[in-house]
N, C-alpha and C positions, 0 to 999 in steps of 0.2 A: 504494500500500500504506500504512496507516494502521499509526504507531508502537500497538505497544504500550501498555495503560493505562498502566502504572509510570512507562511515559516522559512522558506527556502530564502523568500528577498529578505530577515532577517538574516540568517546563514551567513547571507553572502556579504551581509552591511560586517558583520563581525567580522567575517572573514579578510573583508576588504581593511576592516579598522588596525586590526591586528599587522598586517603583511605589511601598512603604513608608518604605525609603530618602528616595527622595527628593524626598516628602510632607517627610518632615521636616526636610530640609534648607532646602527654600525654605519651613517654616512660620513665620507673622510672629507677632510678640510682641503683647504688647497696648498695646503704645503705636505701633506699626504696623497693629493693625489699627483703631486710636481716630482713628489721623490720614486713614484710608482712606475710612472712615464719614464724621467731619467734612468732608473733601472732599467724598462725594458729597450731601452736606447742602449744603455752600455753592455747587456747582456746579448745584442745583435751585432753594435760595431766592431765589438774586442776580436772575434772571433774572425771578424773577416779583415780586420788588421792585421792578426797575426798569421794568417795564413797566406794573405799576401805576402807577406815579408819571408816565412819559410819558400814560397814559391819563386819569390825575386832572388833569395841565396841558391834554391835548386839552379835559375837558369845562370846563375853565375858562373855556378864549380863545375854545370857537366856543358861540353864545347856541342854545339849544335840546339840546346834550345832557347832559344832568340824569347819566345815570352809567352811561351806553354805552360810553364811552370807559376807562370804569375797568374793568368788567366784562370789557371784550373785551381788555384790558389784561391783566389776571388771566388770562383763559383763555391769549392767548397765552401768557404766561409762564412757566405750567405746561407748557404744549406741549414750549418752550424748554427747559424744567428737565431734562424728564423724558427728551427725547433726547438731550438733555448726560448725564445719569446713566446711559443706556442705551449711549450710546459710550463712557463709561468703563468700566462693566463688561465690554463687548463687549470693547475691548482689553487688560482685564486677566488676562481668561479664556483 
C-alpha cells in the first residue's frame, strides 16, 4: 500500500531539508577550495615535468633520438597526471 501524497511530499521536504543541512556543513571556504585546485594542478604538472626531463636526458645519452624520448616523455606524463587527478577526485567524491 502506497502512503498517501501529503506523506510522501513531506518525505521529500525532510528529505530535501536534511541533504541541505549538511551540504553546508561540510561546505569548504575559499581558501579550501584554492588549496584543493592547487593540489590537483600540482599532482598533474609534477608528473609530466619530470618525465619530460627523464625523456630530454634519454634523447641526450643515446645518438639517434632527436626528440622521441621527450615527446613520449610528455605523453607519458600526462597519462600520469591525469590519473593522479582522477584518483583524487574519485576519492574525494
Amino acid at each position: 500500500m502506497t502512503p498517501p501524497a501529503d506523506q510522501r511530499w513531506r518525505r521529500s521536504i525532510v528529505r530535501e531539508v536534511r541533504r541541505t543541512v549538511r551540504a553546508q556543513r561540510e561546505r569548504q571556504g575559499l581558501i579550501g577550495q584554492s588549496l584543493y585546485l592547487g593540489t590537483l594542478g600540482l599532482v598533474f604538472v609534477l608528473p609530466v615535468v619530470a618525465a619530460t626531463y627523464i625523456g630530454l636526458w634519454i634523447d641526450e645519452e643515446l645518438p639517434g633520438y632527436s626528440v622521441r624520448g621527450t615527446l613520449s616523455g610528455i605523453v607519458i606524463g600526462i597519462a600520469i597526471g591525469a590519473l593522479n587527478v582522477y584518483l583524487i577526485v574519485r576519492e574525494r567524491s
